[in-house]
VEXVOLUM-876704 format. One record per atom (N, C-alpha, C, CB): residue number from 1; atom name; z, y, x. Coordinates in Angstrom, 3 decimals, decimal comma. Each point is the difference from the previous one (the first is absolute). Glycine has a CB too. Layout:
N
[dolo NUM CA [Z Y X]],
...
***
This chain:
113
[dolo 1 N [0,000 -1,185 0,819]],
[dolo 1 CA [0,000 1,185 -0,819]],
[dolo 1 C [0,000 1,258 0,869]],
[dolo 1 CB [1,200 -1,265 -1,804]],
[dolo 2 N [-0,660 1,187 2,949]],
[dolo 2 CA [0,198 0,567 0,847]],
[dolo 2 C [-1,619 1,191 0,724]],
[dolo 2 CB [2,258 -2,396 0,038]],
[dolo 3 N [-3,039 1,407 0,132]],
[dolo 3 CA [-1,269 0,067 0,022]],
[dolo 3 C [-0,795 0,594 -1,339]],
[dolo 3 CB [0,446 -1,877 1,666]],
[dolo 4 N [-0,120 1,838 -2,449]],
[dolo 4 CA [-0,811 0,251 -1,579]],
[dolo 4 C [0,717 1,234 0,081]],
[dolo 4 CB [-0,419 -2,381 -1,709]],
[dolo 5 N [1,562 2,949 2,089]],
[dolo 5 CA [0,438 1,313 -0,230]],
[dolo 5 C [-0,570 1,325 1,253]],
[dolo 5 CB [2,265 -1,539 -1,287]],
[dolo 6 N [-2,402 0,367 2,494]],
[dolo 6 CA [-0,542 0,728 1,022]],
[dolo 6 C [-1,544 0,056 -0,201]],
[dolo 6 CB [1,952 -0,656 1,529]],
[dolo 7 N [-2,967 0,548 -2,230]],
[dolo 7 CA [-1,422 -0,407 -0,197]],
[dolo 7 C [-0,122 1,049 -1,417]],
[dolo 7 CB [-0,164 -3,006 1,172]],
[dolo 8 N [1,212 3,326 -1,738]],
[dolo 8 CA [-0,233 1,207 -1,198]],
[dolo 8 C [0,516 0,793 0,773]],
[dolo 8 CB [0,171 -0,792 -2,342]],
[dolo 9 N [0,550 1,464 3,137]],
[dolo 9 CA [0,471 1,100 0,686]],
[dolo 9 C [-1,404 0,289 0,660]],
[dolo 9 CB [2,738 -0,562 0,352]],
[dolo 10 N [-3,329 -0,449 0,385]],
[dolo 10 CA [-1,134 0,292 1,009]],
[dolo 10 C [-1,177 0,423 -0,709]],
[dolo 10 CB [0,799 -1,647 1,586]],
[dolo 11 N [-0,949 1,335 -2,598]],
[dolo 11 CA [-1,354 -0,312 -0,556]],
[dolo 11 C [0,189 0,599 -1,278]],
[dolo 11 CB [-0,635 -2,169 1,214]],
[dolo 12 N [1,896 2,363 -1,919]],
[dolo 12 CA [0,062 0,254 -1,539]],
[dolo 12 C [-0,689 1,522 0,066]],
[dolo 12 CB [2,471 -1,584 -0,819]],
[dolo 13 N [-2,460 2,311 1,084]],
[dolo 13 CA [-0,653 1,384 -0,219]],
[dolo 13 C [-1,263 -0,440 -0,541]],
[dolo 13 CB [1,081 1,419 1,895]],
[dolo 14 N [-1,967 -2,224 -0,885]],
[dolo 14 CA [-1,849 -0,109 0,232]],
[dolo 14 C [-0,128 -0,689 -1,394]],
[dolo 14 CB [-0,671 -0,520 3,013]],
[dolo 15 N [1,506 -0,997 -2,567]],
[dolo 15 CA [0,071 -0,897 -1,255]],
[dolo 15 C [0,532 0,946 -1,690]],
[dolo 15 CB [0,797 -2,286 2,207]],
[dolo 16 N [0,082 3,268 -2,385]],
[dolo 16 CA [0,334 0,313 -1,129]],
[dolo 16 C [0,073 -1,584 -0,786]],
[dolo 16 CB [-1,108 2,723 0,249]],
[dolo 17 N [0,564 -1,768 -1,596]],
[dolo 17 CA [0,621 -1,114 -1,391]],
[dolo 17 C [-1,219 -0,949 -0,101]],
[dolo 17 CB [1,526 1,854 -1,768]],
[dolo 18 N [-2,167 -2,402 3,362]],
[dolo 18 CA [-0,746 -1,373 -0,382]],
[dolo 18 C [0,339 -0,998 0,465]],
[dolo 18 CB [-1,539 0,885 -0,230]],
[dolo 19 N [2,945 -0,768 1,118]],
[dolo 19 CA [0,491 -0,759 0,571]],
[dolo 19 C [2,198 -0,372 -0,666]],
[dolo 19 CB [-2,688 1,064 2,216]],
[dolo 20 N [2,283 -2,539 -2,703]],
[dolo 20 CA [1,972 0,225 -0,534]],
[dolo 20 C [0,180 -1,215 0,932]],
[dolo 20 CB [0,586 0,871 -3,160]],
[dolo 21 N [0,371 -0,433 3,358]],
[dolo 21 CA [1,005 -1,471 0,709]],
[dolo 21 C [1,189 -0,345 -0,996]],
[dolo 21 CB [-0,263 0,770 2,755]],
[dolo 22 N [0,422 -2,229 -3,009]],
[dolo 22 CA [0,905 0,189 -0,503]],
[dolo 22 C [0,703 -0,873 -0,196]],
[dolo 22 CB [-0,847 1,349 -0,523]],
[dolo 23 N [1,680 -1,745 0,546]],
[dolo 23 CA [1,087 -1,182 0,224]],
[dolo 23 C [0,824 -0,498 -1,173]],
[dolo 23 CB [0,220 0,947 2,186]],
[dolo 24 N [-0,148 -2,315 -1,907]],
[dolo 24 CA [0,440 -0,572 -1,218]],
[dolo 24 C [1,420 -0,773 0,703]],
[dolo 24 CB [-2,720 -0,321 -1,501]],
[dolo 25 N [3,886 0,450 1,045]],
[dolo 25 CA [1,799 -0,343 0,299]],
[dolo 25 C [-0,580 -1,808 -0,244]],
[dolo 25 CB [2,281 2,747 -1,465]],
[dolo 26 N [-1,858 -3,715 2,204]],
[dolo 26 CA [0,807 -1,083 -0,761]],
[dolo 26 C [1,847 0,457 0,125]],
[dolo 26 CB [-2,265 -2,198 0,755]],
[dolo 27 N [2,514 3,075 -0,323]],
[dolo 27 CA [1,651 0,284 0,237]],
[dolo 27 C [0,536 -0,666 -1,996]],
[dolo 27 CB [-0,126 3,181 2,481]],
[dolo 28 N [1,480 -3,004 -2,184]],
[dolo 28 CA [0,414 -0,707 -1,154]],
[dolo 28 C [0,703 1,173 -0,793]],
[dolo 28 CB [0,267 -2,490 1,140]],
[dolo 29 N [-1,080 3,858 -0,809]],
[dolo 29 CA [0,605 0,594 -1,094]],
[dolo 29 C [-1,128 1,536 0,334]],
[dolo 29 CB [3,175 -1,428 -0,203]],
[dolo 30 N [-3,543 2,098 -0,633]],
[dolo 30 CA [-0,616 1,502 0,169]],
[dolo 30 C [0,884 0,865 0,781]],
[dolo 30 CB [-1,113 -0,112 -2,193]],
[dolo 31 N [3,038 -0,015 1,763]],
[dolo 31 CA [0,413 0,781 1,234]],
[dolo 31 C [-0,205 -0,180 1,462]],
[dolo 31 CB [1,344 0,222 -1,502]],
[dolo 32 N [-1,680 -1,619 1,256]],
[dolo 32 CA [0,186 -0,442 1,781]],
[dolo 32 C [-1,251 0,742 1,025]],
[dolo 32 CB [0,999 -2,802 -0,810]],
[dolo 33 N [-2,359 2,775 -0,282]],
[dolo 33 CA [-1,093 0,249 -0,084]],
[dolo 33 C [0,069 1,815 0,742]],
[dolo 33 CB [-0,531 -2,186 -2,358]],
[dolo 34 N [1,172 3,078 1,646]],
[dolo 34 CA [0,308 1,073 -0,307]],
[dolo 34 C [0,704 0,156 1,687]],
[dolo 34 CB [0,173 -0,060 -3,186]],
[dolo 35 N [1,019 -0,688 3,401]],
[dolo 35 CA [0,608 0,286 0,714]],
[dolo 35 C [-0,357 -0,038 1,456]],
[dolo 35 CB [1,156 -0,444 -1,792]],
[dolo 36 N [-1,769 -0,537 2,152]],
[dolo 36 CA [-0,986 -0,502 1,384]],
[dolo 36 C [-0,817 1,116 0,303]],
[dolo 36 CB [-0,291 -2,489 -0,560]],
[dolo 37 N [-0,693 2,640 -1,031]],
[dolo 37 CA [-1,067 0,704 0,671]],
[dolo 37 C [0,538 1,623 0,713]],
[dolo 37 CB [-1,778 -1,447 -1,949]],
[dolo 38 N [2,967 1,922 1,079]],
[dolo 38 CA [0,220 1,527 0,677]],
[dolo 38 C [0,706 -0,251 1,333]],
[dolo 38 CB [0,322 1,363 -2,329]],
[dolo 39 N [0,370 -2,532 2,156]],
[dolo 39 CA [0,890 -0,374 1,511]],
[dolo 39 C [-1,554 -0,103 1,054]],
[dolo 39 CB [2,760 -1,969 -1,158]],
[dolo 40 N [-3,753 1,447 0,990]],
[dolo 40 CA [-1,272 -0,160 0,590]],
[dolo 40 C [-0,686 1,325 0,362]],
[dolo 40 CB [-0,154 -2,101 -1,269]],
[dolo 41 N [0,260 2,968 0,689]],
[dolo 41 CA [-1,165 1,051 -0,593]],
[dolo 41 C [-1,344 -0,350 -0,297]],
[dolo 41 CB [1,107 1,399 1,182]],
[dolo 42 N [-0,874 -2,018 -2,040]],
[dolo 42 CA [-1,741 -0,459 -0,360]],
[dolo 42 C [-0,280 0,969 -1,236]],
[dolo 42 CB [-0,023 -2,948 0,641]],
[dolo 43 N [-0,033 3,355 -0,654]],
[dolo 43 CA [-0,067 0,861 -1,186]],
[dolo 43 C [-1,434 0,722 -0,377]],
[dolo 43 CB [2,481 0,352 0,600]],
[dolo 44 N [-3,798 -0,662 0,201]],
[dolo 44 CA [-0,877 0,012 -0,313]],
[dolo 44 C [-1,140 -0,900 -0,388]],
[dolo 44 CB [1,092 1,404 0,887]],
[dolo 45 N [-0,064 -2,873 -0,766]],
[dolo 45 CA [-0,323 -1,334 -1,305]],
[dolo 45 C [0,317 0,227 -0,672]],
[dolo 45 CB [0,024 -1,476 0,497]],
[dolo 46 N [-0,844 1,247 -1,807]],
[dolo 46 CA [0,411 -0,318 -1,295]],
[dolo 46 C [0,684 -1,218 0,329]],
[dolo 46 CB [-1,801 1,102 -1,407]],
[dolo 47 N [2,878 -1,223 0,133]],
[dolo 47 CA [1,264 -1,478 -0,095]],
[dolo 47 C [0,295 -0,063 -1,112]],
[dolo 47 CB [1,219 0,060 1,868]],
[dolo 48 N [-1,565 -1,230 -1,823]],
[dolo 48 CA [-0,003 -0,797 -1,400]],
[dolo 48 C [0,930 -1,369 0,086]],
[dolo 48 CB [-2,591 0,898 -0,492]],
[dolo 49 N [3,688 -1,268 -0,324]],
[dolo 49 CA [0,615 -1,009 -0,029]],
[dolo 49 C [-0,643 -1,282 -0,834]],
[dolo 49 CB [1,810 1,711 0,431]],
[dolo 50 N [-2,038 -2,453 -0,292]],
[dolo 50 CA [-0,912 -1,021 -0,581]],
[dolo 50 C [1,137 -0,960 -1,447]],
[dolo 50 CB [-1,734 -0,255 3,084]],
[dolo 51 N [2,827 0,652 -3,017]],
[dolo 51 CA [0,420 -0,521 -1,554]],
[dolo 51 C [-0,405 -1,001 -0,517]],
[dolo 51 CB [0,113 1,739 -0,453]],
[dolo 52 N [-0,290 -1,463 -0,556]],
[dolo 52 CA [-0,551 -1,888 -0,574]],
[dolo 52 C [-1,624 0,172 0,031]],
[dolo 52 CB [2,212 -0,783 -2,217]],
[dolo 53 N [-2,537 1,348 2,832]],
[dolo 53 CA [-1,579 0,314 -0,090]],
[dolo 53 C [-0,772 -1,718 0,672]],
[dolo 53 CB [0,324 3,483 0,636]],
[dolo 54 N [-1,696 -3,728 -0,651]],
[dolo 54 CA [-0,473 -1,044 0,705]],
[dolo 54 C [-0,504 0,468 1,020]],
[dolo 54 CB [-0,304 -1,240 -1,608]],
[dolo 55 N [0,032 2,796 2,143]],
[dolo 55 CA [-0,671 0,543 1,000]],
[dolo 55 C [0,378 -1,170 1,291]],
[dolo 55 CB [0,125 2,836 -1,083]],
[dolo 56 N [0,598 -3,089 1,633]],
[dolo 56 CA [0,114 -1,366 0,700]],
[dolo 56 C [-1,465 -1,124 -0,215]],
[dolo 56 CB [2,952 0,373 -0,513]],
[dolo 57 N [-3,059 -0,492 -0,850]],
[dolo 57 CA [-0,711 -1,709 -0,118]],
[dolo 57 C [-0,994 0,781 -0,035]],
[dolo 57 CB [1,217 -2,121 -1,328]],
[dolo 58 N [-1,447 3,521 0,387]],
[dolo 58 CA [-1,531 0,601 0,206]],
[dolo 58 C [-0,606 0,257 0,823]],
[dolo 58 CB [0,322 0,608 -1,168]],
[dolo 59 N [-0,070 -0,345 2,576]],
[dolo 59 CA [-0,607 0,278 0,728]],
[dolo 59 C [0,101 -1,182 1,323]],
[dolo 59 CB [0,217 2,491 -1,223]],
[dolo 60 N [0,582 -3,328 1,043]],
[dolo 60 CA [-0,291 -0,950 0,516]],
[dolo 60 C [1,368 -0,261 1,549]],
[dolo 60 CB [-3,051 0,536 -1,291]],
[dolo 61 N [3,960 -0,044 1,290]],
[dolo 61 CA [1,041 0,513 0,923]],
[dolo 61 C [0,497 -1,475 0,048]],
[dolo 61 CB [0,633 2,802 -0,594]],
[dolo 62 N [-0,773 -2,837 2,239]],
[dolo 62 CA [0,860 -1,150 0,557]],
[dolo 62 C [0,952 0,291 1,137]],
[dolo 62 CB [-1,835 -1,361 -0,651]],
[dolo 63 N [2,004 2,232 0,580]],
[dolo 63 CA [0,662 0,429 0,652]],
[dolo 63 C [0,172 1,448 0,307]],
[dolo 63 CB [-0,363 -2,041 0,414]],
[dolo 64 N [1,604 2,863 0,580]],
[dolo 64 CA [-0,284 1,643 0,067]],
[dolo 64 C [0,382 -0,531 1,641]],
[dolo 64 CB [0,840 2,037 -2,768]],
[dolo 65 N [-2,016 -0,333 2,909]],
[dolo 65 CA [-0,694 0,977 -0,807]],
[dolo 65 C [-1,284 -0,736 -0,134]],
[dolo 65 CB [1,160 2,238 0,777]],
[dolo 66 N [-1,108 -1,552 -1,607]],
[dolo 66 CA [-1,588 -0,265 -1,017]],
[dolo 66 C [-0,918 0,975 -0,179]],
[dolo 66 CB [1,118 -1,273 -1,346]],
[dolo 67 N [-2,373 1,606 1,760]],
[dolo 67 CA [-0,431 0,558 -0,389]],
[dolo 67 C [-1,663 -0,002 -1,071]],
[dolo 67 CB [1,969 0,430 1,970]],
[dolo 68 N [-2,289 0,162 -2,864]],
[dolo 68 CA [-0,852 0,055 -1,034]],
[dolo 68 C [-0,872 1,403 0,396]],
[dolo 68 CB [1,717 -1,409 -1,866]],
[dolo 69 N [-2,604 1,513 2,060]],
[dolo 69 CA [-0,979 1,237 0,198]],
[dolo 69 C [-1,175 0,004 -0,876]],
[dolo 69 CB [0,622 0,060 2,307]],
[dolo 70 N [-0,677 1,079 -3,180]],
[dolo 70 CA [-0,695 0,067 -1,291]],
[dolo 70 C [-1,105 1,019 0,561]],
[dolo 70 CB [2,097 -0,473 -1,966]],
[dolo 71 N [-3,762 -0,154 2,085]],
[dolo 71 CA [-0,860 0,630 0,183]],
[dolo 71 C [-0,200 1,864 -0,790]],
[dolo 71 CB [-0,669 -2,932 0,459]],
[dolo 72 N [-0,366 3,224 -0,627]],
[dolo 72 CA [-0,701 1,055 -1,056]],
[dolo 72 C [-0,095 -0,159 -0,945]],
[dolo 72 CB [-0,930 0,516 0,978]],
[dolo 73 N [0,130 -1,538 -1,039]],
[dolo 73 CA [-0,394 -0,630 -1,577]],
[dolo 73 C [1,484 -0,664 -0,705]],
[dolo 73 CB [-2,862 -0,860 0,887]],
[dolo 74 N [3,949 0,530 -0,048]],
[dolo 74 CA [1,000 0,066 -0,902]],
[dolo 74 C [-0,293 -2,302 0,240]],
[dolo 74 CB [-0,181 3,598 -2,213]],
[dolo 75 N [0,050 -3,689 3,071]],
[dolo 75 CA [-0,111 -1,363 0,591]],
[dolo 75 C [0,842 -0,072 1,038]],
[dolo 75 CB [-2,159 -0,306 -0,589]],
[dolo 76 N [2,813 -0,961 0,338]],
[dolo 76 CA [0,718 -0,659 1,251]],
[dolo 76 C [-1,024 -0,148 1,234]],
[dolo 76 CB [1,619 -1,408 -1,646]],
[dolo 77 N [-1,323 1,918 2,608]],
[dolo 77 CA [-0,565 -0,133 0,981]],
[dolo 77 C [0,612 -0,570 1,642]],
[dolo 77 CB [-1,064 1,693 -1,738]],
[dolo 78 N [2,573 -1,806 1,774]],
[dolo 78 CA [0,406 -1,036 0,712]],
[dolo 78 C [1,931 -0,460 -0,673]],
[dolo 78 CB [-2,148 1,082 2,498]],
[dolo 79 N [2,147 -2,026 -2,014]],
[dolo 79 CA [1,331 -0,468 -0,849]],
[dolo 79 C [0,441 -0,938 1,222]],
[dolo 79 CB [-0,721 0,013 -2,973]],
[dolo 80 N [1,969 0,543 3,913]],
[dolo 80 CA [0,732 -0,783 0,999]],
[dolo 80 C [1,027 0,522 0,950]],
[dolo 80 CB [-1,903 -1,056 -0,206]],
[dolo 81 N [2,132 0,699 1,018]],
[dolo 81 CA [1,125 0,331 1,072]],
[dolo 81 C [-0,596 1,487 0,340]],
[dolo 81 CB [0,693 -2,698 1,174]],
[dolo 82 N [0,057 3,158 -0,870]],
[dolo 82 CA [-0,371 1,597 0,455]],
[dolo 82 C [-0,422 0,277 1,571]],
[dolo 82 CB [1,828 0,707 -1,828]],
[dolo 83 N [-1,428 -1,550 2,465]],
[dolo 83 CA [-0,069 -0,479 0,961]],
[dolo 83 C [-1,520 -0,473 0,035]],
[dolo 83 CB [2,557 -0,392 0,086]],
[dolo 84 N [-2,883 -0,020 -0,350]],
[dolo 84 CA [-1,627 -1,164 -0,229]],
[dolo 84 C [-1,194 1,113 0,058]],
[dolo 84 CB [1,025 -2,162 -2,083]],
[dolo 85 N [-0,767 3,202 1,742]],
[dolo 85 CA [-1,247 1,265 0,459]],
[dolo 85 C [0,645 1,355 0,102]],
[dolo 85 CB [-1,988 -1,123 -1,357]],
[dolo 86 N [1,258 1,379 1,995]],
[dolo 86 CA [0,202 1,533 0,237]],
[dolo 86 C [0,080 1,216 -1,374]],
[dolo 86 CB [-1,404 -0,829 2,324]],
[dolo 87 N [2,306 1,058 -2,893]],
[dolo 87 CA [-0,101 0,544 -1,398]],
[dolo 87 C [-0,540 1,514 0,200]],
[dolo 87 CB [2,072 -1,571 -1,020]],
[dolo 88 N [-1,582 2,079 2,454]],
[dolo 88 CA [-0,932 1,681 -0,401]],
[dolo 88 C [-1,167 0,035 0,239]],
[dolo 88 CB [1,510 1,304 0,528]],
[dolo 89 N [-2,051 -2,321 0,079]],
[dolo 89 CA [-1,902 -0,231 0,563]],
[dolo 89 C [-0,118 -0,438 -1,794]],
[dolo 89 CB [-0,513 -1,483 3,553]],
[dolo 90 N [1,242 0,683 -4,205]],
[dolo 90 CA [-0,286 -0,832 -1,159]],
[dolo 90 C [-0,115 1,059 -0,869]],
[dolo 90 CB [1,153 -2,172 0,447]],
[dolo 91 N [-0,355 2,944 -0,812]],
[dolo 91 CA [0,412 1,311 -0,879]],
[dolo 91 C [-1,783 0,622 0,129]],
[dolo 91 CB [3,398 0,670 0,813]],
[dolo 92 N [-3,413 0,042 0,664]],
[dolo 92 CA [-0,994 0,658 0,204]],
[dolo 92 C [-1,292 -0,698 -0,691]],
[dolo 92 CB [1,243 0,895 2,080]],
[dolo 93 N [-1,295 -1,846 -1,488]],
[dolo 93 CA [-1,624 -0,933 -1,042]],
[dolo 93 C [0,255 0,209 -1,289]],
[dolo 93 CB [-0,488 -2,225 1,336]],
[dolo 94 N [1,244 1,655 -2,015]],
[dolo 94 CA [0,205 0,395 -1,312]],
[dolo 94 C [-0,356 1,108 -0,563]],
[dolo 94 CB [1,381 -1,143 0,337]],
[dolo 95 N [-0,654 2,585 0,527]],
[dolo 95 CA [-0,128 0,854 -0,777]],
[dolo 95 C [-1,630 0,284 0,090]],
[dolo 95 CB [2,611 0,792 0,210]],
[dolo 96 N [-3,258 -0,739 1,092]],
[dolo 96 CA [-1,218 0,154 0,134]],
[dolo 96 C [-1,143 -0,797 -1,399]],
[dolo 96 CB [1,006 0,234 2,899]],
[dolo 97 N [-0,555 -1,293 -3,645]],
[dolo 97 CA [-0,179 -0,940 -0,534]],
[dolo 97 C [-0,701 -1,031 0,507]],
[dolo 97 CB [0,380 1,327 -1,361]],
[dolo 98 N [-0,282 -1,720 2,776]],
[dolo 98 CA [-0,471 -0,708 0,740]],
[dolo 98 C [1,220 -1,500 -0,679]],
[dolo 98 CB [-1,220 2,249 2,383]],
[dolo 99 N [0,217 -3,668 -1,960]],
[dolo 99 CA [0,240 -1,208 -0,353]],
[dolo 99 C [1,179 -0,476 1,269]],
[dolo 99 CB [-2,673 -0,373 -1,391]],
[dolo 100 N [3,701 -0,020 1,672]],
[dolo 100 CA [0,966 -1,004 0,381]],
[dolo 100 C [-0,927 -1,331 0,871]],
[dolo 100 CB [1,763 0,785 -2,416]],
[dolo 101 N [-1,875 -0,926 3,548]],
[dolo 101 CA [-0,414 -1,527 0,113]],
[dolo 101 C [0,747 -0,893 -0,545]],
[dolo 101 CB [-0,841 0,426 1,784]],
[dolo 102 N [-0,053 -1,280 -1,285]],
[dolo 102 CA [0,761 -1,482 -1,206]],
[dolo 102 C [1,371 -0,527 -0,121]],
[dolo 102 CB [-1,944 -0,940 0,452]],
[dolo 103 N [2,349 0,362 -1,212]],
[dolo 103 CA [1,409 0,324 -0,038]],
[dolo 103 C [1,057 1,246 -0,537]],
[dolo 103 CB [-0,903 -1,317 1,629]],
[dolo 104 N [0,209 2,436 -1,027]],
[dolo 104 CA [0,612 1,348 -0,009]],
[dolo 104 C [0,350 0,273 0,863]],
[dolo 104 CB [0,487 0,036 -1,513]],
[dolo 105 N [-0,214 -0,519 2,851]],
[dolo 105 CA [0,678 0,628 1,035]],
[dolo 105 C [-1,373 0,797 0,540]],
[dolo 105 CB [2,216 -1,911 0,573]],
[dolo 106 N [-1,569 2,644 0,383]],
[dolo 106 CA [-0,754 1,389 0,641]],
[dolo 106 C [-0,747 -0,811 1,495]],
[dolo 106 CB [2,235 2,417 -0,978]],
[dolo 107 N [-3,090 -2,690 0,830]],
[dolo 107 CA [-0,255 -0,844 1,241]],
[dolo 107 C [-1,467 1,314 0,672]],
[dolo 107 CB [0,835 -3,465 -1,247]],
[dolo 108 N [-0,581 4,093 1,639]],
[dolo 108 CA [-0,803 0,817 0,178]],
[dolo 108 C [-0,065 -0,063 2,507]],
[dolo 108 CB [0,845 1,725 -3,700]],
[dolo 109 N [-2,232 -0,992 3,697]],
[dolo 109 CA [0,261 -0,552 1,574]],
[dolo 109 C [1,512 0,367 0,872]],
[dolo 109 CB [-2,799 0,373 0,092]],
[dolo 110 N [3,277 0,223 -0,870]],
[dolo 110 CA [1,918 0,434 1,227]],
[dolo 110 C [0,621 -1,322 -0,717]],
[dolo 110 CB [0,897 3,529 0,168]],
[dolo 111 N [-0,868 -3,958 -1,525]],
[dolo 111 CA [0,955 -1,329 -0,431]],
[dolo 111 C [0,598 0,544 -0,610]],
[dolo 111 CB [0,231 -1,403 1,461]],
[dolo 112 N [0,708 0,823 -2,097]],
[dolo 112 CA [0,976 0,437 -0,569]],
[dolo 112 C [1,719 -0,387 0,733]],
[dolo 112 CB [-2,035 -0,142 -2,109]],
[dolo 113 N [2,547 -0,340 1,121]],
[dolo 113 CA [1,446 0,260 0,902]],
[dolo 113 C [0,009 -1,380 0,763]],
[dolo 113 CB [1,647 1,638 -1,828]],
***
């Protein structure tokens, strides 16, 4: 998360309102949720506590962190470890509306992570 707060500081100006980050709690309560993130300063993720919601089974989470990156068109365009590609090279294609190689990770000639 740490990274998702440092990547909107860097970038949130250019990016504005086409870019959200945003995080979903398994913590076992919205205060706990509440409480981390200001002890953190993340405060330029959105946070969301996941409750009885299925966002877990919907998107397919086997684990955290997790990440889900929603193209232009409003398409999943990669779904995995955050770790597994480079998310601001990834971000950038996107916004450009450029396609994800296969998979979704950012495999571009530098690599990804």
């Amino acid at each position: 998360m740490a990274h998702n707060q440092e990547m909107l500081e860097h970038h949130g100006e250019r990016w504005g309102d086409k870019v959200r980050i945003i995080g979903i709690s398994i913590d076992k309560s919205p205060d706990a949720v509440v409480k981390h993130v200001n002890a953190k300063g993340w405060t330029k993720v959105e946070h969301f506590h996941r409750a009885s919601s299925t966002a877990d089974k919907d998107y397919g989470v086997q684990g955290v962190p997790h990440v889900v990156l929603i193209d232009t068109e409003g398409k999943i365009a990669f779904v995995g470890h955050p770790a597994s590609t480079n998310l601001e090279k990834a971000i950038e294609k996107l916004l450009k509306g450029e396609k994800l190689s296969e998979g979704g990770s950012e495999d571009d000639e530098e690599g990804g992570y």
